[in-house]
LUMFILO-679188 format. One record per residue (C-alpha): residue in three letters; residue number from 1; x, y, z. Coordinates in Angstrom, 2 decimals. Example, Ala and Ser with C-alpha at 12.3 -4.5 7.8 and 13.67 -1.06 7.14 Angstrom:
<pts>
<pt res="ALA" n="1" X="12.30" Y="-4.50" Z="7.80"/>
<pt res="SER" n="2" X="13.67" Y="-1.06" Z="7.14"/>
</pts>
This chain:
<pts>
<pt res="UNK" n="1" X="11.24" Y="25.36" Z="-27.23"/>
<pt res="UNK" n="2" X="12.49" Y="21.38" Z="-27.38"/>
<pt res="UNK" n="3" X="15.88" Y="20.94" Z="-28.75"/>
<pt res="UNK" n="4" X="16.43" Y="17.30" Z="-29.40"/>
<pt res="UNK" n="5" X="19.60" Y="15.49" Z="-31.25"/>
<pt res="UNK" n="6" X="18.46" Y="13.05" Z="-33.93"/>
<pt res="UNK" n="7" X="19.71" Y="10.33" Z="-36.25"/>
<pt res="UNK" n="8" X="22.46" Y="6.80" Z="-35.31"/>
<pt res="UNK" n="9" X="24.14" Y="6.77" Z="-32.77"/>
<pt res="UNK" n="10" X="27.76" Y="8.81" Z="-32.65"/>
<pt res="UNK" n="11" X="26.11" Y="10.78" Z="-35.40"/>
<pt res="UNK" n="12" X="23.25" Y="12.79" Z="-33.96"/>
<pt res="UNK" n="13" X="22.61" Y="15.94" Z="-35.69"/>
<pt res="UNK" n="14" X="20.70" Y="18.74" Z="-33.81"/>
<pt res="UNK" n="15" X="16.85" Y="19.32" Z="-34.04"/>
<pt res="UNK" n="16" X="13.89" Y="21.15" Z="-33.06"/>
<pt res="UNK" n="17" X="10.43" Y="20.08" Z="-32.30"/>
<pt res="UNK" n="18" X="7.80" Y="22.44" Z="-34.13"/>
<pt res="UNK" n="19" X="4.22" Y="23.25" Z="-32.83"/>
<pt res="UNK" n="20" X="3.14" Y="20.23" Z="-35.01"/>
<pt res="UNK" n="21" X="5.17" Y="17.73" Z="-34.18"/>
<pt res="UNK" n="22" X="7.78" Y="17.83" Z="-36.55"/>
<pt res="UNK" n="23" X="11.26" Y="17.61" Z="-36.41"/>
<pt res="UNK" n="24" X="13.30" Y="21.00" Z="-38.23"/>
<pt res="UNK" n="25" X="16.75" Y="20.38" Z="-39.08"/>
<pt res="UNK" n="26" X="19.35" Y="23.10" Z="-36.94"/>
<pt res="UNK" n="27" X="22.35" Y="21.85" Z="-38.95"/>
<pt res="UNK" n="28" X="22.32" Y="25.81" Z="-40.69"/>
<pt res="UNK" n="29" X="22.22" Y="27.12" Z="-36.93"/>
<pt res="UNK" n="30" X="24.38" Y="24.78" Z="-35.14"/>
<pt res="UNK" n="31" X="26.76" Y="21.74" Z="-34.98"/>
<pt res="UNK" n="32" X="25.16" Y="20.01" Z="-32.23"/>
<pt res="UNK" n="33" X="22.99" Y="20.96" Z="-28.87"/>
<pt res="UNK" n="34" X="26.01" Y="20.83" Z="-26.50"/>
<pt res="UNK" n="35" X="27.23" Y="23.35" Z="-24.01"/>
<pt res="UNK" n="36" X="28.39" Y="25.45" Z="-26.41"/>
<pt res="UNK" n="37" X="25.26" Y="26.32" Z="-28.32"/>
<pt res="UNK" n="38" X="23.38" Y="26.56" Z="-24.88"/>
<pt res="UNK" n="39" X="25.85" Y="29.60" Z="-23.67"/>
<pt res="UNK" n="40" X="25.80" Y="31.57" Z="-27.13"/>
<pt res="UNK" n="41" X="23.72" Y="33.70" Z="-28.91"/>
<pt res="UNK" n="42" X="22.68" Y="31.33" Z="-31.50"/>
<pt res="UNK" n="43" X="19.80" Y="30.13" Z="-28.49"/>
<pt res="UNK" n="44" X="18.31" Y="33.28" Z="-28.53"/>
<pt res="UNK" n="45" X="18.64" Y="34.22" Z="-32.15"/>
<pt res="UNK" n="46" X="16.50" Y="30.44" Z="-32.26"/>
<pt res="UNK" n="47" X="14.10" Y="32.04" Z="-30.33"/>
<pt res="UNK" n="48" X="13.14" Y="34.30" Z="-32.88"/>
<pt res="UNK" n="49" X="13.18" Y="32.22" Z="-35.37"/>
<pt res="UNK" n="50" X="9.89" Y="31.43" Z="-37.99"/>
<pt res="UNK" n="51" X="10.62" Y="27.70" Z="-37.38"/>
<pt res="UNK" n="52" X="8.89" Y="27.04" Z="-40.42"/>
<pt res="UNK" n="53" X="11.52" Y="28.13" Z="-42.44"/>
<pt res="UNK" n="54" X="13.60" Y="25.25" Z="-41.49"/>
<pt res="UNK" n="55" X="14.16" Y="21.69" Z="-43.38"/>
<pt res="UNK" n="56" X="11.56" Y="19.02" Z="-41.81"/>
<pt res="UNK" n="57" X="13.25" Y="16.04" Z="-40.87"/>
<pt res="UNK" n="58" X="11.18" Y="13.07" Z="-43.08"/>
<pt res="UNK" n="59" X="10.19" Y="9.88" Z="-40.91"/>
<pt res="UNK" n="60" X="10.75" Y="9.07" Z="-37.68"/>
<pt res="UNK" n="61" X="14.47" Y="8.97" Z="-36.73"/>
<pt res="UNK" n="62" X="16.38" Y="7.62" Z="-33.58"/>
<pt res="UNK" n="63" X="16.39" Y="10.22" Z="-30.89"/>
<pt res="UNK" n="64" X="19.81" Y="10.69" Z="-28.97"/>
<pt res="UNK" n="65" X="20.46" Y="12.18" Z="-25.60"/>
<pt res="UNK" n="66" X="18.79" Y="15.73" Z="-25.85"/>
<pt res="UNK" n="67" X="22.31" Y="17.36" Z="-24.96"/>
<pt res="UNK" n="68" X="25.72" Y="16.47" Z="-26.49"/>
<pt res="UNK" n="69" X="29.28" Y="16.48" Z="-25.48"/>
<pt res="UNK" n="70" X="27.87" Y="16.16" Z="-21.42"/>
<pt res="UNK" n="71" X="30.60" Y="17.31" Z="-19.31"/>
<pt res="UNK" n="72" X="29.19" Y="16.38" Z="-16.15"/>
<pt res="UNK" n="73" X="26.51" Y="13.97" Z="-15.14"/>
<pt res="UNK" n="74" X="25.55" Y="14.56" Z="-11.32"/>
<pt res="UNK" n="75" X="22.84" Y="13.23" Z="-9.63"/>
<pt res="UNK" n="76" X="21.25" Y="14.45" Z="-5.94"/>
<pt res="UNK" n="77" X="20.06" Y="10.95" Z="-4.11"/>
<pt res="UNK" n="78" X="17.80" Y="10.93" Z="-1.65"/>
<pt res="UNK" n="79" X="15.52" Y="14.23" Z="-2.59"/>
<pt res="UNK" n="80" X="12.04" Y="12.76" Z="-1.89"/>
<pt res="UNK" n="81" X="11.48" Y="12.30" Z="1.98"/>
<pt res="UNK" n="82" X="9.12" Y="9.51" Z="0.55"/>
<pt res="UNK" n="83" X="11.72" Y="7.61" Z="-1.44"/>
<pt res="UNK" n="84" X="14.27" Y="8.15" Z="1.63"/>
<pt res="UNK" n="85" X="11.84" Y="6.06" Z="3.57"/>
<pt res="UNK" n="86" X="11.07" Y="3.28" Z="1.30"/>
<pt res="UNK" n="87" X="14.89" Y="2.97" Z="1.05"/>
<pt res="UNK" n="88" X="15.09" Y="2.61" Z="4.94"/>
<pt res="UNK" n="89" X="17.61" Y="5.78" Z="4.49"/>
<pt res="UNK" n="90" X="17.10" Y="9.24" Z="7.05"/>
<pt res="UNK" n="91" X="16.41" Y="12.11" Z="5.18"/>
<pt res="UNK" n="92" X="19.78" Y="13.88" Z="4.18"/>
<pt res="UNK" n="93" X="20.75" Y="17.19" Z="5.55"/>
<pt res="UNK" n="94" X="22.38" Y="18.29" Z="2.98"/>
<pt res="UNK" n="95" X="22.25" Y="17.05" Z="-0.50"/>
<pt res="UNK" n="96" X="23.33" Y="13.52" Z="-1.44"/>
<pt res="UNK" n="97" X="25.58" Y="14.02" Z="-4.56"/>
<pt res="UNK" n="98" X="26.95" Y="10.96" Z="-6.92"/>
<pt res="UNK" n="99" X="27.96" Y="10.82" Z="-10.38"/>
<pt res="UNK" n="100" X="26.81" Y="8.46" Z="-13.47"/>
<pt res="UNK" n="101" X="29.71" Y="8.20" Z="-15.84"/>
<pt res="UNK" n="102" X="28.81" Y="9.89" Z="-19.32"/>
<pt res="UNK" n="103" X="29.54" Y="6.24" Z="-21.02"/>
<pt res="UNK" n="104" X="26.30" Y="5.73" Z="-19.17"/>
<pt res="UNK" n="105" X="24.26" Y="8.28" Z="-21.48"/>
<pt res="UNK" n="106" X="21.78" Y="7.03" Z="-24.19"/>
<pt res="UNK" n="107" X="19.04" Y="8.25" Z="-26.06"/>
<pt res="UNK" n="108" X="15.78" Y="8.01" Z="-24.85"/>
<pt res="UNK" n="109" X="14.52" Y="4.92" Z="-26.55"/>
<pt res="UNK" n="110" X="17.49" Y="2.96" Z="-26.26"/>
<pt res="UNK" n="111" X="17.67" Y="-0.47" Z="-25.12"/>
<pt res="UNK" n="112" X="18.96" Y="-0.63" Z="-21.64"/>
<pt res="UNK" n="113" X="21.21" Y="-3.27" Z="-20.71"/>
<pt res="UNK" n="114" X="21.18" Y="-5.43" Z="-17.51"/>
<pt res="UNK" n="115" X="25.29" Y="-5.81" Z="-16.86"/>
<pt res="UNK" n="116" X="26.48" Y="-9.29" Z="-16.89"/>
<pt res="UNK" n="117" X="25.96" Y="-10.55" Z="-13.27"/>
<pt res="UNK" n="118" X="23.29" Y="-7.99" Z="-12.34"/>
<pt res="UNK" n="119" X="20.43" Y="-9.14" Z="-10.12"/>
<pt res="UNK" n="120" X="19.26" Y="-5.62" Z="-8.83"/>
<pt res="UNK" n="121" X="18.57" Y="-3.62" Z="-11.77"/>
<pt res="UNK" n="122" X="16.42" Y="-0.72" Z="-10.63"/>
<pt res="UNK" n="123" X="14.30" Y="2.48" Z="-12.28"/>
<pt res="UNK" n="124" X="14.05" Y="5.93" Z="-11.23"/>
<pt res="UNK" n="125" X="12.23" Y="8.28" Z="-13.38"/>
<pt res="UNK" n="126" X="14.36" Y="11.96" Z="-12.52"/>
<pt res="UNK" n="127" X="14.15" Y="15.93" Z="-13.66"/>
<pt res="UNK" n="128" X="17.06" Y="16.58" Z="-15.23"/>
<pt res="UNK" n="129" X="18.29" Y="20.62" Z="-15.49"/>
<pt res="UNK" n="130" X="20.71" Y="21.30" Z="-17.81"/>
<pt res="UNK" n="131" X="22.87" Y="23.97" Z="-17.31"/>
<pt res="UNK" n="132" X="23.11" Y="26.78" Z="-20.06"/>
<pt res="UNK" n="133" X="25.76" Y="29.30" Z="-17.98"/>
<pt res="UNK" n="134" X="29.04" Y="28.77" Z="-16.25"/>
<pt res="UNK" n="135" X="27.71" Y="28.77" Z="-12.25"/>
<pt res="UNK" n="136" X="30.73" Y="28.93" Z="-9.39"/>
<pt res="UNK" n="137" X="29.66" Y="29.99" Z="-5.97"/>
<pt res="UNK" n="138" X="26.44" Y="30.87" Z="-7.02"/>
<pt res="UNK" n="139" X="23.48" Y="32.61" Z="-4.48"/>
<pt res="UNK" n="140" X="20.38" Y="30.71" Z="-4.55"/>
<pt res="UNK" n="141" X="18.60" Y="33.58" Z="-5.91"/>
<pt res="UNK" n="142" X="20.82" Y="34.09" Z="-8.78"/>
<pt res="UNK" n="143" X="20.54" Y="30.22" Z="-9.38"/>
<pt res="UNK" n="144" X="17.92" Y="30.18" Z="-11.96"/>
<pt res="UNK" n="145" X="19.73" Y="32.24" Z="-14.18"/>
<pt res="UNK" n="146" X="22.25" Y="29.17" Z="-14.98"/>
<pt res="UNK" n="147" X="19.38" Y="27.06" Z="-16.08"/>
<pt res="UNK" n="148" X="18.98" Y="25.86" Z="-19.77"/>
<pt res="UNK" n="149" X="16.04" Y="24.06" Z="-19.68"/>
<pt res="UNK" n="150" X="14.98" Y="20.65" Z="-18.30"/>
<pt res="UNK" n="151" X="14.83" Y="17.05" Z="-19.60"/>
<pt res="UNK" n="152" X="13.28" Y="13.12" Z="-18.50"/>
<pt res="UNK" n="153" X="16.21" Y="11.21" Z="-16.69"/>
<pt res="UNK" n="154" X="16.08" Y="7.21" Z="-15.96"/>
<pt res="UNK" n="155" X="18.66" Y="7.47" Z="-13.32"/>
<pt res="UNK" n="156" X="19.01" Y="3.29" Z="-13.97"/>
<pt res="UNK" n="157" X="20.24" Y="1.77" Z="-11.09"/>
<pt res="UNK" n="158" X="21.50" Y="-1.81" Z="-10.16"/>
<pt res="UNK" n="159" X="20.99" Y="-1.71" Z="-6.34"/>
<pt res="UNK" n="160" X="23.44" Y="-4.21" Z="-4.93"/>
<pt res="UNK" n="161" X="26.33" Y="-2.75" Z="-7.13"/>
<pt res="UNK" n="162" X="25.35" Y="0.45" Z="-5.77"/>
<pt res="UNK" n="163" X="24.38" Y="-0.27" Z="-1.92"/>
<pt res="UNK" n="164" X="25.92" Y="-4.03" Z="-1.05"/>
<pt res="UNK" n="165" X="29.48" Y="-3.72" Z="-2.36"/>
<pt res="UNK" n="166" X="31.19" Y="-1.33" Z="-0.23"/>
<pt res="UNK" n="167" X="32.49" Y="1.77" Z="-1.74"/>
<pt res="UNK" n="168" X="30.57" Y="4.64" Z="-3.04"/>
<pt res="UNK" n="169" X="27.40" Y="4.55" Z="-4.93"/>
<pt res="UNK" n="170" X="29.11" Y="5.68" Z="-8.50"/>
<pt res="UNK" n="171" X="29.27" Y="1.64" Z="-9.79"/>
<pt res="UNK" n="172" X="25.96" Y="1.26" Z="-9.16"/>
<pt res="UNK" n="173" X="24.80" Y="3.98" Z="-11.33"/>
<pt res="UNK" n="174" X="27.35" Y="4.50" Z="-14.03"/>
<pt res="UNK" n="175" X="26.90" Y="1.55" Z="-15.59"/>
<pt res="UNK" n="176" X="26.80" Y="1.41" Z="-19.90"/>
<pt res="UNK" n="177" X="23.16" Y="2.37" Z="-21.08"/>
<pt res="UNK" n="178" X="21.68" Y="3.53" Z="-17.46"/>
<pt res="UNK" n="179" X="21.23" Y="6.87" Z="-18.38"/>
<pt res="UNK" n="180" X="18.68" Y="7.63" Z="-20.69"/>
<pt res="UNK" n="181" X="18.07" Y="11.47" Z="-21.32"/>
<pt res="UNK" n="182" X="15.27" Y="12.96" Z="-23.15"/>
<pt res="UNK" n="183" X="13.12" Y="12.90" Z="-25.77"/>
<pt res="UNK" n="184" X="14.08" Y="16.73" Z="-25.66"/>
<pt res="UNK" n="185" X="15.40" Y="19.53" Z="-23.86"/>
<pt res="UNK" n="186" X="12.88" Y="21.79" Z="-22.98"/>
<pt res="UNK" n="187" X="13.99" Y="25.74" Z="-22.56"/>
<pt res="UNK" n="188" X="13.45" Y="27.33" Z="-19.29"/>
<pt res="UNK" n="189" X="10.78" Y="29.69" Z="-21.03"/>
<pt res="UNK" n="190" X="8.56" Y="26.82" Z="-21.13"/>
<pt res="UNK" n="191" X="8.18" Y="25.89" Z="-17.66"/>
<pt res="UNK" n="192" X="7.63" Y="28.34" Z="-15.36"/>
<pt res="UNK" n="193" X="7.63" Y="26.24" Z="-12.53"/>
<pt res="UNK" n="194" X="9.85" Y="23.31" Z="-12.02"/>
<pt res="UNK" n="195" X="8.76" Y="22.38" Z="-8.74"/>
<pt res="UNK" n="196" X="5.29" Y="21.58" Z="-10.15"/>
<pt res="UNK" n="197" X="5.63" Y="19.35" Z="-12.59"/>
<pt res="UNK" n="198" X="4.11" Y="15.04" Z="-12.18"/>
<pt res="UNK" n="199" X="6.47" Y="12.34" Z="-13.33"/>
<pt res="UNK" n="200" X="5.63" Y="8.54" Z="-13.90"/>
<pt res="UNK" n="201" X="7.33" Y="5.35" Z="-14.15"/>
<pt res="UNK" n="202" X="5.77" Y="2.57" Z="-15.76"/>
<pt res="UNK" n="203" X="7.40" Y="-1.49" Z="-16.35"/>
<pt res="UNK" n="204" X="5.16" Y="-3.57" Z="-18.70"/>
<pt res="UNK" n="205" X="2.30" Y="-1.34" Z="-18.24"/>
<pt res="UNK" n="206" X="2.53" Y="-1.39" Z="-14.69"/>
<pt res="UNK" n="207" X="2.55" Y="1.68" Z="-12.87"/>
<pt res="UNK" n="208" X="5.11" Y="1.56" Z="-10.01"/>
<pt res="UNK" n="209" X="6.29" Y="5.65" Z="-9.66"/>
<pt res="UNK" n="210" X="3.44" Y="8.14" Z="-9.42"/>
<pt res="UNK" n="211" X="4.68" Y="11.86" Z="-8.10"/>
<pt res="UNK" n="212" X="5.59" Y="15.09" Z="-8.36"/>
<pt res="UNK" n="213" X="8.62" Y="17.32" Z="-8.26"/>
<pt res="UNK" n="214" X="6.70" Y="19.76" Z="-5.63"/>
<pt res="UNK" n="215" X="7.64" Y="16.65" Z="-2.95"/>
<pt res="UNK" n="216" X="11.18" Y="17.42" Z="-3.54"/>
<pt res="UNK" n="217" X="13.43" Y="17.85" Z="-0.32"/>
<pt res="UNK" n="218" X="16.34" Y="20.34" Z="-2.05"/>
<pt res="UNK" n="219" X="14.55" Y="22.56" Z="-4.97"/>
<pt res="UNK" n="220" X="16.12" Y="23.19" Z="-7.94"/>
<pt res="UNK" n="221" X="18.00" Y="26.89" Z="-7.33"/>
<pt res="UNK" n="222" X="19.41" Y="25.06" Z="-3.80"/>
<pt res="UNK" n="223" X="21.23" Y="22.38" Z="-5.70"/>
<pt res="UNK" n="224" X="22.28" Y="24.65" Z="-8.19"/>
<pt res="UNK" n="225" X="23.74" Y="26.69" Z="-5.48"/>
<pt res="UNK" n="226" X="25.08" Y="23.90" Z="-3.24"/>
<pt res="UNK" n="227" X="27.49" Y="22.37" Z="-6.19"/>
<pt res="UNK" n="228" X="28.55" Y="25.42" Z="-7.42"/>
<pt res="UNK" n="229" X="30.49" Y="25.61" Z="-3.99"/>
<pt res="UNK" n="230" X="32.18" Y="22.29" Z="-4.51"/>
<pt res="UNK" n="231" X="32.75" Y="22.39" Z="-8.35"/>
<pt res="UNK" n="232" X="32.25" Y="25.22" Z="-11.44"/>
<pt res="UNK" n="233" X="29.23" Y="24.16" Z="-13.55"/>
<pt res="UNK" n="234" X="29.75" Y="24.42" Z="-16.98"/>
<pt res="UNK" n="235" X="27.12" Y="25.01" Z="-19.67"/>
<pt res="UNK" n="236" X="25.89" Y="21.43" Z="-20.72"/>
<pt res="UNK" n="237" X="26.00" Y="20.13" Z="-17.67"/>
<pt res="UNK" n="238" X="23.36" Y="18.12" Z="-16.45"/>
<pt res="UNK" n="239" X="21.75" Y="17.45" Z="-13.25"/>
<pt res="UNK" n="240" X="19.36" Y="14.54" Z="-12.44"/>
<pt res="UNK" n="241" X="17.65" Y="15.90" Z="-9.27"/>
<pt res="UNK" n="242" X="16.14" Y="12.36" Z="-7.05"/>
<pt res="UNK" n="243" X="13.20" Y="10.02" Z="-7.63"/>
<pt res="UNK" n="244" X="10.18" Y="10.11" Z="-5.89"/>
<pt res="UNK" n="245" X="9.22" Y="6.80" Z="-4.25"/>
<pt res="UNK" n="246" X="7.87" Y="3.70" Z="-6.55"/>
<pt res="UNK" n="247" X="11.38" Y="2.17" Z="-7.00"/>
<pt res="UNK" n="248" X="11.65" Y="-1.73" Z="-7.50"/>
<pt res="UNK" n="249" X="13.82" Y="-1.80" Z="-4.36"/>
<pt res="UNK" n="250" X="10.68" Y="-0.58" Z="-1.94"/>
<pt res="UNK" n="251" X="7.88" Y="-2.63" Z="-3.49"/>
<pt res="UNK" n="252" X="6.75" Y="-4.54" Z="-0.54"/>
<pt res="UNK" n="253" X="6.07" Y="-7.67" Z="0.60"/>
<pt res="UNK" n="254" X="8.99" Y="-8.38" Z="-2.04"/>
<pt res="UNK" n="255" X="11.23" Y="-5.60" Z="-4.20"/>
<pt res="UNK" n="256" X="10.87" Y="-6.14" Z="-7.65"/>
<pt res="UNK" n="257" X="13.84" Y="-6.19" Z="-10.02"/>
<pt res="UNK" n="258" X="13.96" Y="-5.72" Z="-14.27"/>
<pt res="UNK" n="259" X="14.47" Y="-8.36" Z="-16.31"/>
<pt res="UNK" n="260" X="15.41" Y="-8.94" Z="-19.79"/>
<pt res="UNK" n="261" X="12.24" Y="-8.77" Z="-22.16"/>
<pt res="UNK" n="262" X="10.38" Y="-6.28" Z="-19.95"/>
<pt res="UNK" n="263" X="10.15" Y="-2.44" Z="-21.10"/>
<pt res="UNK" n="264" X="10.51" Y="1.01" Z="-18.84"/>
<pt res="UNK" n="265" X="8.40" Y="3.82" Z="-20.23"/>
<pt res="UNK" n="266" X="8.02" Y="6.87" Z="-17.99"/>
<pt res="UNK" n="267" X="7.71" Y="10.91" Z="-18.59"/>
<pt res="UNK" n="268" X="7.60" Y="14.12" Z="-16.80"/>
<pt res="UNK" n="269" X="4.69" Y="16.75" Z="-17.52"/>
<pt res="UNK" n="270" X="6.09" Y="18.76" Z="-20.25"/>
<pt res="UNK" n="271" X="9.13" Y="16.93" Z="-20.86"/>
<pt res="UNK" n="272" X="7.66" Y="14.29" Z="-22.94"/>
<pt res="UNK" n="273" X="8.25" Y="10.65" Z="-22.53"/>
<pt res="UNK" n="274" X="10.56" Y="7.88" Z="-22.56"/>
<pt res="UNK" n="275" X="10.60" Y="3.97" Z="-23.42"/>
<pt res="UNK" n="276" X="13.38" Y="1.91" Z="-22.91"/>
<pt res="UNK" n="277" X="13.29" Y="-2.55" Z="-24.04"/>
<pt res="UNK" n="278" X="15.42" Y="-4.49" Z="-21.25"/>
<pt res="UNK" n="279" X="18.03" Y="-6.60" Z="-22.62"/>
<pt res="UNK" n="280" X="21.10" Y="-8.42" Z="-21.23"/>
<pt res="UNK" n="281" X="24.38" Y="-7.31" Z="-21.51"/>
</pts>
């Protein structure tokens, strides 16, 4: 199923995609796709659900961030031995864990916005999982049962916020607009295999990320399990899980930065797509 939030922004209403295409209206089932819906019994009861019998939504509205009201916005850096070595970085023992500020959340056509000063502005197309059941000190093999669904993440990044101005890398990533998430969530039902799944990055046509998630270092139960001992999940959570390599910081000869005027569009098999316009802050 692919729960998506439609309509302007600060006024999303929540949504379903049908078998045809179509956005159906949840309004009658729900007041949003947030944590709350995720943890009750109004998820399954959608399950079941002829979603025929629900109001079409008539043109093509915005689409917001897939998930509402986002607690917690973590992100594991690092999770592709390839991408550790095009960023000159060892691969981590342990998961690399940041945060991106939930200021930085947009929907997943938004414009993203270079900050004033930038000169690094990076892409990273991501997996997110969202988190559909409260998870503290969680087993590995129980992980999966705190799992949602999944969504497309551009973990946006401006590189020498992040890496050349001491501190920790939160500034770099946080930053308004660099977290596009969607086009939907897509339940857990749906895809049986996370770790199998090809994701793509493209600026102005150009294809600069090619992969897929089964090159990830720390799978998807492991990180689940890992920051449930540092911190309780909570349902509507979400977790952006590392970029495989193709970043603008290890093109070679030169890295290769966005500018204003170009446009990001990327996807993950399954998830749908994403496309973002540049613009300056």
């Amino acid at each position: 199923m692919k729960l998506l939030r439609y309509g302007p922004i600060g006024a999303e209403k929540p949504g379903v995609l049908d078998s045809d295409g179509h956005i159906r209206d949840l309004s009658g089932l729900t007041s949003d796709i947030d944590g709350a819906f995720l943890s009750s019994p109004a998820l399954q009861k959608l399950h079941s659900l002829d979603l025929s019998t629900l109001p079409v939504v008539p043109g093509t509205p915005r689409l917001g961030a897939c998930v509402g009201h986002i607690g917690k916005f973590i992100c594991i850096g690092l999770n592709y031995a390839d991408h550790a070595a095009e960023s000159n970085m060892p691969i981590p023992a342990e998961p690399v864990v940041f945060n991106k500020w939930t200021s930085a959340i947009v929907g997943p056509n938004d414009d993203v916005r270079i900050p004033r000063g930038s000169v690094k502005t990076d892409w990273e197309v991501e997996l997110g999982v969202v988190i559909g059941k409260t998870a503290s000190y969680v087993e590995e093999h129980q992980a999966m049962e705190h799992v949602a669904g999944y969504c497309v993440v551009n973990d946006v990044s401006e590189r020498s916020y992040q890496i050349e101005r001491g501190g920790t890398w939160d500034k770099g990533k946080g930053c308004d607009t660099f977290g596009p998430t969607g086009p939907w969530l897509v339940t857990k039902d749906e895809i049986p295999d996370p770790h199998q799944l090809k994701l793509w990055l493209e600026v102005d046509g150009h294809r600069y990320q090619n992969g897929s998630t089964s090159t990830m270092i720390f799978k998807v139960p492991e990180i689940i399990a890992y920051l449930s001992q540092f911190m309780t999940l909570h349902p509507g959570d979400v977790i952006s899980t590392g970029t495989p390599p193709g970043v603008g910081m290890g093109v070679k000869p030169e890295p290769v930065y966005l500018r204003a005027g170009q446009t990001m569009r990327l996807g993950i098999e399954g998830l749908g797509e994403q496309q973002q316009h540049v613009i300056a802050a």
